[in-house]
C-alpha positions in Angstrom: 51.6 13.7 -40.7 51.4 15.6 -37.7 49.1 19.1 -37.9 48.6 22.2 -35.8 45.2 22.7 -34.5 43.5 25.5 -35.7 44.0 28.4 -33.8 47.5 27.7 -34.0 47.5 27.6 -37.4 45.7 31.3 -37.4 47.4 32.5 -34.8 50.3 33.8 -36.9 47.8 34.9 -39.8 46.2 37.6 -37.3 49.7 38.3 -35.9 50.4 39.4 -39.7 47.3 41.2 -39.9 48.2 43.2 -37.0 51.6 44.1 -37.5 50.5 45.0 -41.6 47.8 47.7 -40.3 50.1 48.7 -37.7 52.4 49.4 -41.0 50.0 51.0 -42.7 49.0 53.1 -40.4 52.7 54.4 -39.2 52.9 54.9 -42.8 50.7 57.0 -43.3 51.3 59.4 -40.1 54.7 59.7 -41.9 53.0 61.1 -45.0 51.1 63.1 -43.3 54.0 64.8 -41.2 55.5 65.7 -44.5 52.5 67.5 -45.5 51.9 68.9 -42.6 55.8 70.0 -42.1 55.6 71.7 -45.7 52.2 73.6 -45.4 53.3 75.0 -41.9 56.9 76.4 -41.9 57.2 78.6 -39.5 55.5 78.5 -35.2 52.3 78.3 -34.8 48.9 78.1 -36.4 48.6 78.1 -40.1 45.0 78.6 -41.8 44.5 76.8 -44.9 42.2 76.9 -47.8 40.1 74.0 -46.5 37.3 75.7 -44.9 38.1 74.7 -41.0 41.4 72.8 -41.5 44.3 74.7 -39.5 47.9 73.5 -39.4 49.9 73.5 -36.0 54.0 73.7 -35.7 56.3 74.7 -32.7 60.1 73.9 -32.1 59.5 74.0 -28.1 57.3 72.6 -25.4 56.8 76.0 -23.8 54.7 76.8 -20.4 50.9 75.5 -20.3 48.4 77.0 -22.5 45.2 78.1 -21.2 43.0 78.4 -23.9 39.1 77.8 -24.4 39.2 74.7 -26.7 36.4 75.1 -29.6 34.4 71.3 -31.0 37.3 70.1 -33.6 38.9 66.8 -34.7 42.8 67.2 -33.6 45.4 65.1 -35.1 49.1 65.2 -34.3 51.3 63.8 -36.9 54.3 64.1 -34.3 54.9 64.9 -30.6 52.5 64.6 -27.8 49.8 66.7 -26.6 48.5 66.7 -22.5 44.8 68.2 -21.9 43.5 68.9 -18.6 39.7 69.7 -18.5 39.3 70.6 -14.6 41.2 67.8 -12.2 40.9 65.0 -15.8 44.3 64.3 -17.9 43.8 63.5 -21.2 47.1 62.5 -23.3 47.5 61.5 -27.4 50.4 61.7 -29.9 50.5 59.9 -33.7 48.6 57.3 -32.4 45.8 58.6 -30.7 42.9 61.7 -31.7 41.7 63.8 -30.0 37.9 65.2 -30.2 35.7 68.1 -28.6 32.1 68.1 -29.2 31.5 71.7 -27.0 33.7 74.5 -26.1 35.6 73.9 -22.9 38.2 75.2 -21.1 41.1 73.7 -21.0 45.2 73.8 -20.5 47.3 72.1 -22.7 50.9 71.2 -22.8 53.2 69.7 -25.9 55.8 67.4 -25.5 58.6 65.0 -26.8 59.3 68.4 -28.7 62.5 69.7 -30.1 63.6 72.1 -32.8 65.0 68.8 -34.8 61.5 67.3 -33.9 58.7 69.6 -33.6 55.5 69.7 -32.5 53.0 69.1 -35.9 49.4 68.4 -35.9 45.8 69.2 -37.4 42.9 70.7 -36.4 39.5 70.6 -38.7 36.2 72.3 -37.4 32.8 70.8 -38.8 30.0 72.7 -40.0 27.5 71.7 -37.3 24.7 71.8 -40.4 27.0 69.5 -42.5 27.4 67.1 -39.3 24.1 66.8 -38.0 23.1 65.7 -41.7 25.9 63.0 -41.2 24.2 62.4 -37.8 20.6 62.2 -39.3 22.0 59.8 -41.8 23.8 57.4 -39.7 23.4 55.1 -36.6 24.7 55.8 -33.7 23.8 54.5 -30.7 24.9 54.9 -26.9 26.8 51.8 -25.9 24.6 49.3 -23.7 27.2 49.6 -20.8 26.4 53.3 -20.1 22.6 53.3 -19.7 22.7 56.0 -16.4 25.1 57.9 -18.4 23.2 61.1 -18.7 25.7 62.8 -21.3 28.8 62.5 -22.3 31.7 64.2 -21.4 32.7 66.9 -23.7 35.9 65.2 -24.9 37.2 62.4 -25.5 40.3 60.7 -27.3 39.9 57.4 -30.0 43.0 55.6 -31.5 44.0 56.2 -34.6 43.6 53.6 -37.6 43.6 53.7 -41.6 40.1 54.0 -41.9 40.0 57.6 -40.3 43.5 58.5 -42.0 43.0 57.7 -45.3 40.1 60.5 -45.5 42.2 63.1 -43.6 45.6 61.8 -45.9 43.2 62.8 -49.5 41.8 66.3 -47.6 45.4 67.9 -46.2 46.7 66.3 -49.9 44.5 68.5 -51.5 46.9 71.6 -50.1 49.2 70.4 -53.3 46.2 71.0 -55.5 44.0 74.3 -54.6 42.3 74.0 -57.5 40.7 70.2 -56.3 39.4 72.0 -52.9 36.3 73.3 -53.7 34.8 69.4 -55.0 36.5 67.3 -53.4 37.3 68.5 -49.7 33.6 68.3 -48.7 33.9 64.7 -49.6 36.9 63.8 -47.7 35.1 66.1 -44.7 32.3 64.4 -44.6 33.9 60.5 -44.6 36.0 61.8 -41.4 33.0 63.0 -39.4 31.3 59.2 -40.6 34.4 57.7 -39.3 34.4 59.7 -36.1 30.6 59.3 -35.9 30.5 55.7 -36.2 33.8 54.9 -33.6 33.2 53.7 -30.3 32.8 57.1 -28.8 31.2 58.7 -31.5 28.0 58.9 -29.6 29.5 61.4 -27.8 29.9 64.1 -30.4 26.7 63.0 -31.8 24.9 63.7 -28.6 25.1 68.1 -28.9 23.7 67.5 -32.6 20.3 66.1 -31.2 17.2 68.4 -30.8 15.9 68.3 -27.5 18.8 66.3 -25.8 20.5 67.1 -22.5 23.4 67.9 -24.4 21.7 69.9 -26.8 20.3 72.3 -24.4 23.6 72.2 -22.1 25.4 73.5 -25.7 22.7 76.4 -24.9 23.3 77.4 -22.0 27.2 77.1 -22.7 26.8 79.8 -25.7 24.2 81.9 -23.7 27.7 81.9 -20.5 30.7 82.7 -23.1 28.6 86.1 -25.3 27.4 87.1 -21.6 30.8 86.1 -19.4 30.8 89.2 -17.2 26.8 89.1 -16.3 25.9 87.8 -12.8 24.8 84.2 -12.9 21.7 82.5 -11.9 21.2 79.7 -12.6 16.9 79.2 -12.4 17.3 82.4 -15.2 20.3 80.1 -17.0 18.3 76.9 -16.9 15.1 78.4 -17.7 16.7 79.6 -21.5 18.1 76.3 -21.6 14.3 74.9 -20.8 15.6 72.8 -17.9 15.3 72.7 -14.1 18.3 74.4 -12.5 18.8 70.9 -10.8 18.9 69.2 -14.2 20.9 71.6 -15.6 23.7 71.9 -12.8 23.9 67.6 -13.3 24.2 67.5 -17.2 26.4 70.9 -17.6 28.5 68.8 -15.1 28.3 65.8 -16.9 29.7 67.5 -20.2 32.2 69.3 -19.3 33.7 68.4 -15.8 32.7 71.6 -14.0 29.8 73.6 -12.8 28.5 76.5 -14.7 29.6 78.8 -12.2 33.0 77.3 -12.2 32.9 77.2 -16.3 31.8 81.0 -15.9 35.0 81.9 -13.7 37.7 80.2 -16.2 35.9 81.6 -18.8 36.5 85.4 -17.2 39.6 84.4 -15.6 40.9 83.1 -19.8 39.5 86.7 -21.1 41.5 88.9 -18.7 44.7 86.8 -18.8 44.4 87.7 -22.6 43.7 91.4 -22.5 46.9 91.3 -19.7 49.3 89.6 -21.8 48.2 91.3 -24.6 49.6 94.8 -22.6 46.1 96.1 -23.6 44.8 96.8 -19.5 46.1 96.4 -16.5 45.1 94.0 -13.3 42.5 95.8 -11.8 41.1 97.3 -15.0 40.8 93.4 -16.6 38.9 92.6 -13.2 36.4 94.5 -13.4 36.2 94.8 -17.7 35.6 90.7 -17.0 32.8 91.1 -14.3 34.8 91.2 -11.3 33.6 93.6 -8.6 36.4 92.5 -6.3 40.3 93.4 -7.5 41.4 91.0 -4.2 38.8 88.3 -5.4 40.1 88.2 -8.8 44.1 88.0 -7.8 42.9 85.0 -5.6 41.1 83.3 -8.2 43.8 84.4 -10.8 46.6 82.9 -8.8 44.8 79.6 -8.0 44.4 78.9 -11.7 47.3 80.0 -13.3 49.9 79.5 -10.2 50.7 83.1 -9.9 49.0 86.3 -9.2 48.3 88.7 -12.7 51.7 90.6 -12.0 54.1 87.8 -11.5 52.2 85.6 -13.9 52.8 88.5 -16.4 56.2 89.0 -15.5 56.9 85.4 -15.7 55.1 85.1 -19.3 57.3 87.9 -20.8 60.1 86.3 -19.8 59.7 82.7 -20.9 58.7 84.3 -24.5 61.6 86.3 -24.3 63.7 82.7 -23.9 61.8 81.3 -26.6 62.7 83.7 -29.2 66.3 83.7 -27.9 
């Protein structure tokens, strides 16, 4: 009798394998969305009793976001999610995660979103103590094909499987049981950052966690920019507290997060007094010069080329695309 070779014979086996895990994993997105649907029922963010782990909803797409991202683990459970860090697109949805291993700035806009469908995801911050353990305790290791590489950029987005879901699944089930949280959500915390850790890229958010490592000391310099935004830089002074050349410095800062630290300086003012205008709390001029701005002109220039419109019409525009929203 006639028989099939052997990789035909496996062929279908793997097929099976695939389209199972595929299953299993859809599955499992589902759950979460129903979790996630009934712990956030209203817009917008939702803080939970998990230490870190915040809840996301919205019914609309809405303008761009500009927003200065903080190092988190994001999961959507349904809709789609675009990231621009400088001139680089990053997209995910249900499939894909999303991770930031420093605090960049970044605009973001939701889509595939309806008031039938809306936009659900996850966020969880790490403890950087409780990571680095996990980082001390594991192996990771930059891949062989990046050698020259001389950090990692700042973000980066891994697909989704069961082994990262089940850990997330047993932490956002523990919402039903508050009284489970205090034992048991370290656990499930702790097997996410392994997961994350040990993936493909996890040697990027590993890299900030290392004493003494260009990304380490670029982490440095970014904290030393965002508490002292509206002081002048210079950068021999910036480089010096992060015990670098300013050479070195300019090329790794660059490296992690896609834009000089003069330019990450600028959208970090730029964020700061788009906030205290939309938040009616100063005007144009007064946000100028409360960021560090000596210039009024200057900053309307470098307002307009960021968020398409100078402060006034950008204002303007804002109030009325929230006033269509709640419409």
């Amino acid at each position: 009798m006639p028989t099939n070779p052997p990789s035909a014979a496996r062929a279908p086996s793997a097929r099976g394998a695939q389209d199972d895990a595929a299953l299993q994993t859809l599955l499992r997105v589902a759950e979460l969305a129903t979790v996630v649907d009934r712990h956030a029922p209203g817009n917008g963010p939702h803080e939970t009793l998990v230490p870190g782990l915040a809840l996301y909803r919205s019914g609309g797409s809405g303008p761009p976001a500009h927003s200065l991202h903080r190092p988190a683990f994001c999961l959507i459970v349904q809709g789609s999610k675009r990231v621009m860090l400088a001139d680089e697109l990053y997209t995910y949805d249900a499939s894909t995660y999303l991770v930031v291993t420093q605090p960049l700035p970044v605009m973001s806009q939701l889509a595939h979103v309806t008031v039938e469908t809306p936009y659900l995801s996850l966020r969880l911050e790490f403890e950087p103590a409780e990571l680095a353990a996990c980082v001390q305790q594991s192996t990771i290791d930059r891949p062989a094909e990046v050698p020259h590489e001389p950090s990692g950029r700042g973000l980066f987005v891994g697909p989704v499987d069961t082994t990262l879901l089940d850990p997330v699944l047993r932490l956002v089930r523990l919402l039903d049981t508050p009284q489970d949280v205090a034992v048991l959500a370290p656990l499930a915390i702790r097997e996410i950052a392994y997961r994350l850790l040990t993936s493909p890229e996890g040697w990027r958010l590993a890299q900030p966690l290392r004493g003494g490592s260009a990304a380490q000391r670029v982490g440095a310099a970014i904290a030393w920019l965002r508490e002292n935004a509206r002081e002048p830089l210079r950068l021999e002074e910036l480089a010096a507290r992060a015990h670098m050349s300013p050479s070195s410095l300019h090329h790794h800062f660059k490296a992690v997060t896609a834009m000089s630290p003069l330019q990450y300086q600028k959208r970090l003012r730029l964020y700061e007094a788009r906030r205290l205008l939309l938040g009616g709390e100063l005007d144009a001029a007064s946000a100028a010069y409360r960021v560090g701005y000596q210039s009024p002109s200057q900053f309307s220039r470098e307002y307009a080329r960021l968020f398409g419109s100078p402060p006034l019409r950008d204002l303007r525009e804002w109030r009325a695309a929230r006033s269509g929203q709640e419409a």
